[in-house]
MIDREN-5753 format. One line per field, with one value per atom (N, C-alpha, C): residue number from 1; atom name; z, y, x. Coordinates in nm, 3 decimals, always signed. Example, Ala and Ser with C-alpha at 12.3 -4.5 7.8 and 13.67 -1.06 7.14 Angstrom:
seq 1; 1; 1; 2; 2; 2 $
atom N; CA; C; N; CA; C $
pz +0.780; +0.780; +0.780; +0.708; +0.714; +0.787 $
py -0.569; -0.450; -0.330; -0.225; -0.106; +0.003 $
px +1.319; +1.230; +1.320; +1.285; +1.367; +1.290 $
This chain:
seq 1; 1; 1; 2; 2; 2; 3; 3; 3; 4; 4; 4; 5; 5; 5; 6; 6; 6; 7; 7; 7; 8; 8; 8; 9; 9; 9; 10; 10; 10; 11; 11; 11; 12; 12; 12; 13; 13; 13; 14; 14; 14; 15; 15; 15; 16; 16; 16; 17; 17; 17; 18; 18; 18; 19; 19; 19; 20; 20; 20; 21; 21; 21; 22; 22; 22; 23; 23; 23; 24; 24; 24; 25; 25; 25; 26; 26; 26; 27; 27; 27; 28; 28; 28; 29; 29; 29; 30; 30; 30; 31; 31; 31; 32; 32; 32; 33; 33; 33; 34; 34; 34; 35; 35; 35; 36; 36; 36; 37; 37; 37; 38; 38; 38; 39; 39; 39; 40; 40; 40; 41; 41; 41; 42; 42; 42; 43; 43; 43; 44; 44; 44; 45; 45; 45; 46; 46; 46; 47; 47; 47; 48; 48; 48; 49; 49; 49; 50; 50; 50; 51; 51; 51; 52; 52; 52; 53; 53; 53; 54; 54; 54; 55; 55; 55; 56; 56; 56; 57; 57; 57; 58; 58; 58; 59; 59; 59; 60; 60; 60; 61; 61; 61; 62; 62; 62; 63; 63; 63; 64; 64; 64; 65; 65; 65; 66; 66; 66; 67; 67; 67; 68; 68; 68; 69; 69; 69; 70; 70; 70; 71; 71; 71; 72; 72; 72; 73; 73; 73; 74; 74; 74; 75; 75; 75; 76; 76; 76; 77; 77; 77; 78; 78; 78; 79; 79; 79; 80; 80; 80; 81; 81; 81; 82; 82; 82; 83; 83; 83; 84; 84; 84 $
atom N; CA; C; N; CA; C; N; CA; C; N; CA; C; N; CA; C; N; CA; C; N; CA; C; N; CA; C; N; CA; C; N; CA; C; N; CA; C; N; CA; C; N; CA; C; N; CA; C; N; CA; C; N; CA; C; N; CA; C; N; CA; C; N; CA; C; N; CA; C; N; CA; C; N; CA; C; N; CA; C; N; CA; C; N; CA; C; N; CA; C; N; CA; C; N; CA; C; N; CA; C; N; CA; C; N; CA; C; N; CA; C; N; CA; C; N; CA; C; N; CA; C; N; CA; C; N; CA; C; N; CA; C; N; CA; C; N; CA; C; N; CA; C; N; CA; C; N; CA; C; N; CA; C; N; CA; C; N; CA; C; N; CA; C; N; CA; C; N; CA; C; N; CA; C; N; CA; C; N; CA; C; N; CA; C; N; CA; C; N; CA; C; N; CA; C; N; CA; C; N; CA; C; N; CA; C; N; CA; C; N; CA; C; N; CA; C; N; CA; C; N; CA; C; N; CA; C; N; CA; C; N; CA; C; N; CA; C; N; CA; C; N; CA; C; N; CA; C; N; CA; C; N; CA; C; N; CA; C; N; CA; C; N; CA; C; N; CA; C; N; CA; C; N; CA; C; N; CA; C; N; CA; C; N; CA; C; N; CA; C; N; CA; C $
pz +2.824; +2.795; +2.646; +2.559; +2.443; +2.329; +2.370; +2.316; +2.293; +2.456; +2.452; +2.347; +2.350; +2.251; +2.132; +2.051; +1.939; +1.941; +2.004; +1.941; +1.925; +2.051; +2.008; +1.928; +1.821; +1.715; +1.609; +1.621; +1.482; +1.503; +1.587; +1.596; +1.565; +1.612; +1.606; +1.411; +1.402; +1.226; +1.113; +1.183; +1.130; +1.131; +1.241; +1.227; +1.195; +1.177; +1.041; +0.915; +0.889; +0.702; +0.704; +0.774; +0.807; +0.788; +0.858; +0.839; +0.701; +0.699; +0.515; +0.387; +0.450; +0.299; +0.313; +0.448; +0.468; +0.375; +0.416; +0.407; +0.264; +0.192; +0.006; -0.037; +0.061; +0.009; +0.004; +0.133; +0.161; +0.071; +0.014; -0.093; -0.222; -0.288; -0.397; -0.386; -0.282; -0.237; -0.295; -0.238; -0.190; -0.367; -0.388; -0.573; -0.630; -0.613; -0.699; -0.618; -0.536; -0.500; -0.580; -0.578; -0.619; -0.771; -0.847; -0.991; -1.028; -0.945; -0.940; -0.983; -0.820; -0.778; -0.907; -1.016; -1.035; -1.143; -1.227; -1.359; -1.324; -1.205; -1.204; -1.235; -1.170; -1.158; -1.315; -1.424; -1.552; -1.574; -1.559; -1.601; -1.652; -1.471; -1.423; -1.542; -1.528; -1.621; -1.755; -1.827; -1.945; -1.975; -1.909; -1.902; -1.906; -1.835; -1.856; -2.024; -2.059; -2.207; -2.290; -2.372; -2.437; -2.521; -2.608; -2.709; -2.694; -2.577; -2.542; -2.449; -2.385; -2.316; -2.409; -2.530; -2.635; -2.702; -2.731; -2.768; -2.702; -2.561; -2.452; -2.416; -2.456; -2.460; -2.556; -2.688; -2.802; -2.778; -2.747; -2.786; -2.649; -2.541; -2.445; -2.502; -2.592; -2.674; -2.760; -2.819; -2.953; -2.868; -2.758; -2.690; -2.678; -2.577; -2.555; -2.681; -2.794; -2.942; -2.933; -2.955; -2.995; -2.879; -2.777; -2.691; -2.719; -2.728; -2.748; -2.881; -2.958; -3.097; -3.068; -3.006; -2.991; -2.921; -2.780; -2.766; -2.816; -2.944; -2.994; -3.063; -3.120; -3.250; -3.168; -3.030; -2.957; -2.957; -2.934; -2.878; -3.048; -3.144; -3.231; -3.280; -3.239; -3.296; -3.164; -3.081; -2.943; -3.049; -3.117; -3.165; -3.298; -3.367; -3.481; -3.421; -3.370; -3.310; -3.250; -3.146; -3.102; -3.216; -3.330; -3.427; -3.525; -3.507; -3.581; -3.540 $
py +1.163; +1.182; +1.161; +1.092; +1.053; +1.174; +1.240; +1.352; +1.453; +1.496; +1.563; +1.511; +1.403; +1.352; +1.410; +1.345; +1.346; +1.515; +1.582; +1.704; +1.745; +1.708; +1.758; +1.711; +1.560; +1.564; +1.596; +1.599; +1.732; +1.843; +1.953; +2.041; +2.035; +1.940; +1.895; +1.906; +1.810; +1.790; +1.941; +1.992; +2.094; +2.175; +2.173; +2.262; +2.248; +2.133; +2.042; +2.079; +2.033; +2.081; +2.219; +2.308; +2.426; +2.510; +2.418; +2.496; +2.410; +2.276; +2.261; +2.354; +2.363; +2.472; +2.613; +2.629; +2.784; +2.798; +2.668; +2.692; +2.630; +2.582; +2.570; +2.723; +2.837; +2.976; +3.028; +3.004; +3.054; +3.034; +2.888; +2.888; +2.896; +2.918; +3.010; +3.164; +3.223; +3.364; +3.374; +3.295; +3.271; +3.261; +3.174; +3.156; +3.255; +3.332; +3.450; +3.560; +3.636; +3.664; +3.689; +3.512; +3.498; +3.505; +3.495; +3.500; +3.680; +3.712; +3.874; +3.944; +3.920; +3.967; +3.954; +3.798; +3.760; +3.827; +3.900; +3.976; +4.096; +4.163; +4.279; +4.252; +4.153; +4.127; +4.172; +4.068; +4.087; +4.190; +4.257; +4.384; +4.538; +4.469; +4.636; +4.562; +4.418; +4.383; +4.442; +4.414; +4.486; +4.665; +4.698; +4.778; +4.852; +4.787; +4.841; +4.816; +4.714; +4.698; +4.780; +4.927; +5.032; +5.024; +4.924; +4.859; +4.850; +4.746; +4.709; +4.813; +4.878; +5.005; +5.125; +5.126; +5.187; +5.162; +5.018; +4.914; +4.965; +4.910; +4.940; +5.043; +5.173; +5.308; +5.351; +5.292; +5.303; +5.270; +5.122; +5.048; +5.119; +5.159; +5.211; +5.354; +5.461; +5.560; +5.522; +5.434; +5.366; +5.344; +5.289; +5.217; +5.347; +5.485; +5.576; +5.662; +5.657; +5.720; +5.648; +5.501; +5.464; +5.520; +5.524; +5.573; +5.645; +5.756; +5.863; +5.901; +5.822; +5.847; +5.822; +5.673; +5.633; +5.748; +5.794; +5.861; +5.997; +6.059; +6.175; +6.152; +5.996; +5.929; +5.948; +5.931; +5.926; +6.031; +6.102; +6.267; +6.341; +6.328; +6.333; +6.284; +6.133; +6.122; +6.152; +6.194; +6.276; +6.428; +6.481; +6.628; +6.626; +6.499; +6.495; +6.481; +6.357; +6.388; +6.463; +6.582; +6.652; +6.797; +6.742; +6.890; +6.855; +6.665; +6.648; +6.722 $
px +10.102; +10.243; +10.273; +10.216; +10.242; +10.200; +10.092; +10.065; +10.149; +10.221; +10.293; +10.456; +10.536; +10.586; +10.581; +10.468; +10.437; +10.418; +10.371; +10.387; +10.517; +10.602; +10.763; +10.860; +10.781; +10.852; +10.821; +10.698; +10.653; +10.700; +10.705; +10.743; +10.956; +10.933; +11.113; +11.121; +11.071; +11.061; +11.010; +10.954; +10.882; +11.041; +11.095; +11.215; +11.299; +11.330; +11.454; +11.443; +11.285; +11.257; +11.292; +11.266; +11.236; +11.385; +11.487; +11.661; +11.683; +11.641; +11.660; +11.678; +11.526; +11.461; +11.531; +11.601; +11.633; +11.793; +11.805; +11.993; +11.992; +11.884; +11.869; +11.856; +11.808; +11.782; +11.909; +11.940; +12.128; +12.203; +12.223; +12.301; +12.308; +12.148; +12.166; +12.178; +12.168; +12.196; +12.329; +12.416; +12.546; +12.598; +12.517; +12.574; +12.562; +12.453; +12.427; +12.522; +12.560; +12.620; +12.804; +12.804; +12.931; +12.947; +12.854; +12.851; +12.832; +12.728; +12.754; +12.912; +12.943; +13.110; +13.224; +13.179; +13.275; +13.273; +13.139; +13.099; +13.152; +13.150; +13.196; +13.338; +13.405; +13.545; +13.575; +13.477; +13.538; +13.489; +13.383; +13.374; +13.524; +13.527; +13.650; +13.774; +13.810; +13.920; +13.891; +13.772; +13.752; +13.794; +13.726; +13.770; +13.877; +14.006; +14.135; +14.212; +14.146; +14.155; +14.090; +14.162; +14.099; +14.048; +14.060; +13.980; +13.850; +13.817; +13.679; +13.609; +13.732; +13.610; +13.556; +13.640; +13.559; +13.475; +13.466; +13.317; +13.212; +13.248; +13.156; +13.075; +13.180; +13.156; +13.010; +13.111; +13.041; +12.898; +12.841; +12.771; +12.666; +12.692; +12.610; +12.536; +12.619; +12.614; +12.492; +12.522; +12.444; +12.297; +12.312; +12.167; +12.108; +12.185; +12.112; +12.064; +12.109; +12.077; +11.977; +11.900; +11.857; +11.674; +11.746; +11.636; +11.605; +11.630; +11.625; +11.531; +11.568; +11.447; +11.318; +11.305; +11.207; +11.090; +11.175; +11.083; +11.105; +11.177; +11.153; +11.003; +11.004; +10.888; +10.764; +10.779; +10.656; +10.638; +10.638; +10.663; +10.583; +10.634; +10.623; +10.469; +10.460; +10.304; +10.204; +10.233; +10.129; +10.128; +10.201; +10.234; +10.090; +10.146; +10.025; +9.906; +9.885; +9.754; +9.675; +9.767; +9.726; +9.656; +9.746; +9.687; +9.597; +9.554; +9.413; +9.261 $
């Protein structure tokens, strides 16, 4: 009889730590989640401010220019090499 016991409080314990560690996952889910939601929140607010959605505009413009060279430059030294 004691065997049987002791296995059902390990198994008991095993499933305690077990919703512990689950519901420590849950609630950084839960945080991230809510820190998400709350960036978009400021996001869309920015936005209605024309000022900064033209920053925004701008500065997304600027990133894709900037892509865009890079790989023209690549493109460019595959071109030389290819005509060594």
């Amino acid at each position: 009889m004691g065997k049987i016991v002791n296995f059902f409080k390990g198994a008991f314990s095993d499933m305690k730590e077990s919703t512990k560690a689950q519901h420590e996952v849950d609630k950084a889910n839960f945080a991230a989640a809510k820190a998400e939601s709350k960036a978009q929140w400021e996001e869309a607010k920015a936005m209605a401010n024309p000022e900064k959605r033209k920053a925004i505009m701008q500065a997304e413009r600027d990133k894709q220019i900037a892509e865009a060279n890079k790989r023209r430059a690549k493109a460019q030294e595959r071109i030389d090499k290819a005509r060594k």
